[in-house]
SERO-4910 file (N, C-alpha, C, O; in steps of 0.05 Angstrom, whole numbers):
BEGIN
 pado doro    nc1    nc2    nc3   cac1   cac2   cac3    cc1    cc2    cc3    oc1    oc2    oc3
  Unk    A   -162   1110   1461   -139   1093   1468   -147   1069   1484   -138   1046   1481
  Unk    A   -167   1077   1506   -176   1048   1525   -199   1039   1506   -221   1040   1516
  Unk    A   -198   1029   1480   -216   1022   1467   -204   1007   1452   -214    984   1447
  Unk    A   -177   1016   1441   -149   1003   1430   -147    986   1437   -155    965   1429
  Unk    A   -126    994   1471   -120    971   1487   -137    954   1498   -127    936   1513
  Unk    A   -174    954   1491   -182    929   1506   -195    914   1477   -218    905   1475
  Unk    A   -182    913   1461   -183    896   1444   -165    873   1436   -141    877   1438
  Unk    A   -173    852   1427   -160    824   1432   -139    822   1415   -145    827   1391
  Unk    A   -115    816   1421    -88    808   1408   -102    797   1388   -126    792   1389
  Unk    A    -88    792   1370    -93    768   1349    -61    748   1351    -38    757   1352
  Unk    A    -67    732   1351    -34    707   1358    -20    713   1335    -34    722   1317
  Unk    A     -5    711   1331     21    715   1319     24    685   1297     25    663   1307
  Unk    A     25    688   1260     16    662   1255     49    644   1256     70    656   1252
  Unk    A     48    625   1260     75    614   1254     75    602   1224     56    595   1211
  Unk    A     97    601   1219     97    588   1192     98    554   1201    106    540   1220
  Unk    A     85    551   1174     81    523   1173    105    504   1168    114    509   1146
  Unk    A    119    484   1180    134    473   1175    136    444   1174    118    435   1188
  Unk    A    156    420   1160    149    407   1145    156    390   1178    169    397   1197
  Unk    A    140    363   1172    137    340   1199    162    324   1202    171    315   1223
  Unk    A    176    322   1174    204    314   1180    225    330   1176    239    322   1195
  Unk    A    238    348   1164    257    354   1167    248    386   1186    263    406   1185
  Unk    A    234    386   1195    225    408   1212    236    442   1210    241    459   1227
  Unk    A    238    443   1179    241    469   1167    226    477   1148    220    462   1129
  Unk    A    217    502   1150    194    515   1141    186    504   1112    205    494   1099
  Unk    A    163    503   1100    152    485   1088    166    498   1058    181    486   1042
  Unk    A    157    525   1055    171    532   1034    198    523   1020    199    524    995
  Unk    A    219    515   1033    243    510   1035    245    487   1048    266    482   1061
  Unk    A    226    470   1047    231    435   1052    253    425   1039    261    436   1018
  Unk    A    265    398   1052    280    394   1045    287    363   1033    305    351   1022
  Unk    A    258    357   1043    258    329   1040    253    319   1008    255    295   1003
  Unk    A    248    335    992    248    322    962    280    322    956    285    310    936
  Unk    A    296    331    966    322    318    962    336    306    972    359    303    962
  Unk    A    327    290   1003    339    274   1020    328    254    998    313    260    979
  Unk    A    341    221   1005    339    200    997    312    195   1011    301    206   1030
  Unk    A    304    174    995    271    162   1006    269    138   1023    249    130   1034
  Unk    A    290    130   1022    305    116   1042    327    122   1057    344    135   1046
  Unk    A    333    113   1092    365    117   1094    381    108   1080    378     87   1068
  Unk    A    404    123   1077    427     91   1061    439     74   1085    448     77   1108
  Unk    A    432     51   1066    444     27   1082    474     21   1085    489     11   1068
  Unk    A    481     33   1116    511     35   1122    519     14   1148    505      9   1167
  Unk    A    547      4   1141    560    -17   1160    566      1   1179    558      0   1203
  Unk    A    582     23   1167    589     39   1193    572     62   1203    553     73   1191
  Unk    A    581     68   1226    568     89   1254    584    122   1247    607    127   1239
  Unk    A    559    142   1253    570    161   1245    572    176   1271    550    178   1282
  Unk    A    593    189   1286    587    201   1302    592    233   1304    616    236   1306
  Unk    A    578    257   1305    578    278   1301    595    298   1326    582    316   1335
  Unk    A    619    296   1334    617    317   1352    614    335   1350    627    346   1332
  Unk    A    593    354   1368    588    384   1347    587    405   1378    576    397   1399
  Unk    A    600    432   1374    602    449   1382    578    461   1397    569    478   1382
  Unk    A    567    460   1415    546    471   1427    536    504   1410    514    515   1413
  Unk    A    554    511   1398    535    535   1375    533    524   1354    519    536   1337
  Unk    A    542    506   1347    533    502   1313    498    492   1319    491    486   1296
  Unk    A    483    488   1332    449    481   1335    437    510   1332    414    514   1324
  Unk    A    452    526   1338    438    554   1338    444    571   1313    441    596   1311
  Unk    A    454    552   1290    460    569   1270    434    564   1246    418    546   1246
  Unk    A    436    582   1231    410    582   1220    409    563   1194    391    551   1183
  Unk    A    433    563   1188    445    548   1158    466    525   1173    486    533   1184
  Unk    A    461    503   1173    479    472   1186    474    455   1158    458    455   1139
  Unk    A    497    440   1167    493    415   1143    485    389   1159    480    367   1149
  Unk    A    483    397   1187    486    363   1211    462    353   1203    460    333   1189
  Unk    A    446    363   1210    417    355   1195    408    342   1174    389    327   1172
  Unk    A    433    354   1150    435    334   1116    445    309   1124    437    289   1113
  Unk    A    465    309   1144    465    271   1155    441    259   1170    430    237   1166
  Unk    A    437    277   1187    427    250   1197    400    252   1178    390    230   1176
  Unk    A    387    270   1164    365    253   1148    366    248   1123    348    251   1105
  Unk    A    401    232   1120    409    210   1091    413    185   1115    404    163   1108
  Unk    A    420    187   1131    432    161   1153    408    154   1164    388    168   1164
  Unk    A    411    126   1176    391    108   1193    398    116   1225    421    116   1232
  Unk    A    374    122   1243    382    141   1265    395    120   1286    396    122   1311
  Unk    A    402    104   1273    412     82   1302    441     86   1291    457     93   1309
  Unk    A    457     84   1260    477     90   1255    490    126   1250    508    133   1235
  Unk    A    474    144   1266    483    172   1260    477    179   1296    457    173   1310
  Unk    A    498    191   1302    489    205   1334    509    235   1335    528    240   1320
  Unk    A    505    242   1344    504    271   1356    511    276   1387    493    273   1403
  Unk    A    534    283   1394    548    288   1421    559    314   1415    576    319   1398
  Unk    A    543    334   1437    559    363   1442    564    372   1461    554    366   1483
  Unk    A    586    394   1454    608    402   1471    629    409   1467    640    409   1445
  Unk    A    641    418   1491    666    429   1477    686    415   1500    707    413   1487
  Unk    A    690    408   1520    703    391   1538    689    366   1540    665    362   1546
  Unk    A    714    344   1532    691    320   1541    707    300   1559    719    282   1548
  Unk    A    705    303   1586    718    290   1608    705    255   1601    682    250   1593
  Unk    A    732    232   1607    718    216   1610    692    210   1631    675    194   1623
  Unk    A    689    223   1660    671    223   1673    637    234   1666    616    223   1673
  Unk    A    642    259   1651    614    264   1637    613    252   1618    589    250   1612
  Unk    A    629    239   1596    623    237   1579    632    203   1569    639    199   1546
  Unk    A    630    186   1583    637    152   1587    638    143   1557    654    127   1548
  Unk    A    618    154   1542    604    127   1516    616    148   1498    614    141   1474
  Unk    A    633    181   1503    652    179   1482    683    162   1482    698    154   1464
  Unk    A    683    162   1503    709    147   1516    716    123   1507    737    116   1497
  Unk    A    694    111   1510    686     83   1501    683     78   1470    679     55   1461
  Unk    A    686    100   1456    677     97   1423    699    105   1418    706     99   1396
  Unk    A    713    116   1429    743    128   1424    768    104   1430    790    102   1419
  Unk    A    759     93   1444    767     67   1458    777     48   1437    798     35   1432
  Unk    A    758     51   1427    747     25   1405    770     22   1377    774     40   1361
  Unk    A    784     -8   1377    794     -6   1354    779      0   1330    788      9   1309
  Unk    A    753     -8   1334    748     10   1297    739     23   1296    720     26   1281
  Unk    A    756     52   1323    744     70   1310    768     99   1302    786    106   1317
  Unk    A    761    110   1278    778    128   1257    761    163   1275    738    166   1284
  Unk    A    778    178   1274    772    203   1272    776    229   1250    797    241   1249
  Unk    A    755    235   1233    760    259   1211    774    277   1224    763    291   1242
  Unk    A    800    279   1217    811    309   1222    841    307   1211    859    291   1218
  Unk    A    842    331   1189    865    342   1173    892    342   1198    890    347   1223
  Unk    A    922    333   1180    943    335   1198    968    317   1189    965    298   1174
  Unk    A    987    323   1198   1003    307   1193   1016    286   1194   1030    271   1181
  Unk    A   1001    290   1224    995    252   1232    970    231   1226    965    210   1237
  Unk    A    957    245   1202    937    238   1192    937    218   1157    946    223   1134
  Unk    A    923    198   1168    928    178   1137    897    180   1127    875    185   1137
  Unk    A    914    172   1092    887    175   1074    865    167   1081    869    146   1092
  Unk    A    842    173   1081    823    153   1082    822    128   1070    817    106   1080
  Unk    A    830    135   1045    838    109   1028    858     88   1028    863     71   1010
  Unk    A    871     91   1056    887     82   1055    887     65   1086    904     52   1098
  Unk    A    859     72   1094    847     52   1121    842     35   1113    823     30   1098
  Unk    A    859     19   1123    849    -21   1119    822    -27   1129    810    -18   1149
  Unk    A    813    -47   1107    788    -59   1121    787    -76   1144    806    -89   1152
  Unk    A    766    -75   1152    755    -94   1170    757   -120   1172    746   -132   1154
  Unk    A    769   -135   1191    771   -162   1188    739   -177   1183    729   -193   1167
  Unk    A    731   -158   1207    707   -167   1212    684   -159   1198    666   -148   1211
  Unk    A    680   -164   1173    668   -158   1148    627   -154   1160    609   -148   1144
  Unk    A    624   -158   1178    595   -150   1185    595   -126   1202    573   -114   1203
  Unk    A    616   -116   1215    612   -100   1222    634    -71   1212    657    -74   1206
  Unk    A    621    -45   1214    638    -22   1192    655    -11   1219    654    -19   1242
  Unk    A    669      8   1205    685     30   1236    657     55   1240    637     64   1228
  Unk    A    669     57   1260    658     80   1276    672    109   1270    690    116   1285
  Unk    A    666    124   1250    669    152   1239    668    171   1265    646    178   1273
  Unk    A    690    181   1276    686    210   1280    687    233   1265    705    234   1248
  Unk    A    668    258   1266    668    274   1258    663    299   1274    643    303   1287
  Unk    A    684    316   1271    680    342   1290    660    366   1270    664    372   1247
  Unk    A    641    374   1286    623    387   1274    623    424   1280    621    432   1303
  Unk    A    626    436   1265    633    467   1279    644    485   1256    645    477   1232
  Unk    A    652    507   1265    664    518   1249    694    513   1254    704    505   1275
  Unk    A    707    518   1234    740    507   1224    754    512   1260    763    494   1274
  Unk    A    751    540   1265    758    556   1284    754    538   1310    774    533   1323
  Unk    A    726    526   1320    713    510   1337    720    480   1334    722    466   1354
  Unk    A    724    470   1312    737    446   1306    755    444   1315    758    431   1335
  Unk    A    771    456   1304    807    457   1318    814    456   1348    832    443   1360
  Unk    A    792    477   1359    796    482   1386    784    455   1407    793    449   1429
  Unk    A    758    442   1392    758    416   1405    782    394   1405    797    384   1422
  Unk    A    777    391   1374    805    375   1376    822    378   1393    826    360   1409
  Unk    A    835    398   1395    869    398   1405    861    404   1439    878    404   1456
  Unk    A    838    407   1444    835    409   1476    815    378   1488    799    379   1506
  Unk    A    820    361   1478    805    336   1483    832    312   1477    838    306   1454
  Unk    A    844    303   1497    859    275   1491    839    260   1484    842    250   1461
  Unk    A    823    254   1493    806    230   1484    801    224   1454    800    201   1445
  Unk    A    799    253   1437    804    251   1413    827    237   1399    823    229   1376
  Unk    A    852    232   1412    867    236   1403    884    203   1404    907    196   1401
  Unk    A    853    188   1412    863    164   1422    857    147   1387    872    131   1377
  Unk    A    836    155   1375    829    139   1349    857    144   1321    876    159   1323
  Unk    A    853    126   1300    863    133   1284    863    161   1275    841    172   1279
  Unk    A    874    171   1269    860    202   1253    875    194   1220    895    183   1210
  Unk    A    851    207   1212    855    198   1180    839    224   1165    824    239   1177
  Unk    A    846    227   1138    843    252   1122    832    249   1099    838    228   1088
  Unk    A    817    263   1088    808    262   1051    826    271   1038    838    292   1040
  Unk    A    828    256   1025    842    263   1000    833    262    970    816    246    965
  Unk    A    844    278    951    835    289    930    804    296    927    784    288    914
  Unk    A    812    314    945    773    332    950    780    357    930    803    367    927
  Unk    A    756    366    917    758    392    899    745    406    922    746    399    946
  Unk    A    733    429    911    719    455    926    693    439    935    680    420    927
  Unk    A    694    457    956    665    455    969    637    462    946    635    480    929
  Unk    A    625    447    951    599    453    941    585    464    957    564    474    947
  Unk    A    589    471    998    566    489   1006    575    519    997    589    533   1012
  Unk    A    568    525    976    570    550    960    559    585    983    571    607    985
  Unk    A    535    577    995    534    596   1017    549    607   1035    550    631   1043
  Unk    A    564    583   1045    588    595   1066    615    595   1049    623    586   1027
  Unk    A    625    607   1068    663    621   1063    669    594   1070    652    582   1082
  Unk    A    693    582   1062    710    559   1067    739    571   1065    749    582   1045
  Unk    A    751    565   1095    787    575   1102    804    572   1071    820    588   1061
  Unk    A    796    548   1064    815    535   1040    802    518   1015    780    507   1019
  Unk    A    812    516    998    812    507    965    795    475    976    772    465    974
  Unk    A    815    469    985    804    439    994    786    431   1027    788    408   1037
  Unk    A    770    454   1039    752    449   1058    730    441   1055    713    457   1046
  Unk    A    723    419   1062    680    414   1066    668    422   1087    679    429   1108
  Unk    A    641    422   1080    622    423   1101    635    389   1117    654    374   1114
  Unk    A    607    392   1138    604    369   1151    589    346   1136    598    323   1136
  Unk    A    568    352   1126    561    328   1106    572    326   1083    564    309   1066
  Unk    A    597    347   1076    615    336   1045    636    320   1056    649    306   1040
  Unk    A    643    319   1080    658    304   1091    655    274   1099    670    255   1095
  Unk    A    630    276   1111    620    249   1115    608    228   1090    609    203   1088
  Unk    A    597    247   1074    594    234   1047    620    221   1026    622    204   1009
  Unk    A    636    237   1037    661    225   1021    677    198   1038    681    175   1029
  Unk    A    682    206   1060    675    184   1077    673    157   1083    688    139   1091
  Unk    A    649    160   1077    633    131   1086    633    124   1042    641    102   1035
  Unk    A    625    139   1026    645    124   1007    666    107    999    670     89    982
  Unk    A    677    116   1015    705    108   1016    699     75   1032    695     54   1021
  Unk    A    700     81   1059    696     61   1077    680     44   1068    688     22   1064
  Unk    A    648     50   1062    632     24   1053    635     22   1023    615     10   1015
  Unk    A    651     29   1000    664     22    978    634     27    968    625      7    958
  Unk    A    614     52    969    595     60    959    600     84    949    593    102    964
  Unk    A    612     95    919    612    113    905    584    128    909    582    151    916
  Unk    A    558    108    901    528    131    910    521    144    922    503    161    919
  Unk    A    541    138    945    538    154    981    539    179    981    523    193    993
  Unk    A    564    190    961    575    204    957    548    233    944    538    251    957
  Unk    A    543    227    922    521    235    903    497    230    918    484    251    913
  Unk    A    483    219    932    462    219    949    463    236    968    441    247    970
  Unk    A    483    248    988    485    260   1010    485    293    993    470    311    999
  Unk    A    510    294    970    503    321    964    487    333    949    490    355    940
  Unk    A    457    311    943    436    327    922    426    334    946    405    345    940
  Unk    A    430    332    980    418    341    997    426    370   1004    410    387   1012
  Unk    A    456    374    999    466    395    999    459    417    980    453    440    987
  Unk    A    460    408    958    455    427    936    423    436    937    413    457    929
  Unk    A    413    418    947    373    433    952    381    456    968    379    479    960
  Unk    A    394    449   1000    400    477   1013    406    495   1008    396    517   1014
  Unk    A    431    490    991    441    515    974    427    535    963    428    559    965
  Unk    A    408    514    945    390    525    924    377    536    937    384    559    938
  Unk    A    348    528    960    340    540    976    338    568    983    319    584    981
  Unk    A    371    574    998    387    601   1011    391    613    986    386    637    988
  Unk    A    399    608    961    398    626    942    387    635    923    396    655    913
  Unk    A    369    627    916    334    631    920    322    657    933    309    675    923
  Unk    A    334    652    964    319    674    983    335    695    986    329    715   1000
  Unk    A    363    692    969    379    721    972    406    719    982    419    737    994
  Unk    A    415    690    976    436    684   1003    455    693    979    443    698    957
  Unk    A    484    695    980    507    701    960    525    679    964    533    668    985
  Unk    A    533    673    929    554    657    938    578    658    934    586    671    915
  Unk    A    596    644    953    624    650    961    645    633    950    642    609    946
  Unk    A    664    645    946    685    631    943    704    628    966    704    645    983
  Unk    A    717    613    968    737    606    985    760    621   1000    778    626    984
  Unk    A    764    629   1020    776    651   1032    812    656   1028    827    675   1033
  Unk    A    818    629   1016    843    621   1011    846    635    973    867    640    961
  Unk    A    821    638    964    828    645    938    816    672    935    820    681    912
  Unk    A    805    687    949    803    725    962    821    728    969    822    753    973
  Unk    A    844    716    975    863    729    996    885    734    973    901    753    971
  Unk    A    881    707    953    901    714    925    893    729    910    909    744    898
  Unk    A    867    731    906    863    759    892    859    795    897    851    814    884
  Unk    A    874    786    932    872    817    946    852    831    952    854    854    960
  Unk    A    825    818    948    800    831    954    792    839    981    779    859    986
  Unk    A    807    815   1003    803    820   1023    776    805   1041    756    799   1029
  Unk    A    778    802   1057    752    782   1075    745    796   1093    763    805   1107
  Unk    A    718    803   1099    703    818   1113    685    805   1132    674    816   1151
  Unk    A    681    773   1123    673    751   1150    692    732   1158    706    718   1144
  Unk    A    690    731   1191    711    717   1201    698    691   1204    716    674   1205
  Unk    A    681    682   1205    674    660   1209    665    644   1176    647    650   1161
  Unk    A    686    625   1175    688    617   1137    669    589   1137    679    576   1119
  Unk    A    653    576   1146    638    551   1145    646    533   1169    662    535   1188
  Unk    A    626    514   1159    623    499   1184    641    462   1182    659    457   1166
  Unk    A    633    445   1198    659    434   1185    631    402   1176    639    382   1164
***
């Protein structure tokens, strides 16, 4: 036994993983990001839930490596006081800027007027999380509540096929933003570029065994019943 124990560990190997999208090499992801950013007028801004970074499957990541890193940012949390948090305040502030989120006080996307000021785009909010975590930022942040809020319209099903989605018509976070900034920079490609990023992940996770789901709104019509509470991310 003391012959065992005085023999040398051997280190533990890590897997190799890729220099840019910094997920394991096997399951890179970068042959389906664009080879370029796309070239966008408007600013994307992510608010995202302090657990959605710890989840193993995100789409935030499919934005920012289709987006140029000066027009994509990332602010988390779940309270955002103007005192900690000034430069959301200030972006919230801003006449051009729109916030993604479903509602009834919410207008088409398509139906956001353009820019006077033709050089420069709006500033996109996007709440990042699951449906559950979305909601709960939203409705506990006034500051949110200072932008336009505006909605997608005529969205089919989600294509992140891995996760559960609440309803018929829910996206991920990058099916959202891809539809989006479509819309806003009158780039139909945007659209189709962001989700061949999606569909690699997909492919990826089901590949390694992941299952795919249908929508929790159409289990519930066919009485089968839902056994995960947590249905995707937003």
């Amino acid at each position: 036994m003391e012959d065992l124990m005085s023999l040398p560990c051997e280190p533990a190997r890590r897997r190799s993983e890729c220099n840019k999208c910094g997920r394991p090499s096997n399951v890179c992801l970068c042959p389906f990001l664009p080879a370029n950013p796309i070239a966008i007028k408007s600013s994307v801004f992510l608010v995202q839930h302090p657990r959605e970074e710890k989840r193993r499957v995100r789409t935030d990541y499919l934005v920012k490596g289709c987006l140029p890193k000066e027009k994509c940012f990332v602010i988390k949390g779940k309270k955002f006081s103007p005192k900690r948090y000034p430069e959301l305040e200030a972006i919230c502030s801003n006449p051009n800027t729109i916030i993604l989120f479903p509602g009834p006080k919410a207008v088409k996307i398509t139906d956001v007027p353009e820019l006077t000021d033709g050089a420069q785009g709006y500033n996109l909010i996007v709440v990042d999380g699951t449906w559950a975590q979305a909601k709960g930022i939203f409705w506990s942040n006034s500051v949110l509540h200072k932008p336009l809020q505006v909605q997608l319209n005529d969205v089919g099903p989600s294509e992140f096929v891995i996760r559960m989605q609440p309803t018929y018509g829910s996206l991920s976070t990058v099916e959202s933003v891809a539809l989006a900034l479509s819309v806003l920079e009158k780039q139909p490609s945007i659209r189709e570029t962001m989700l061949t990023a999606l569909r690699g992940l997909c492919g990826h996770q089901l590949d390694f065994g992941a299952v795919e789901h249908h929508c929790k709104e159409d289990i519930k019509k066919k009485g089968t019943g839902v056994t995960k509470e947590d249905v995707g991310d937003r």
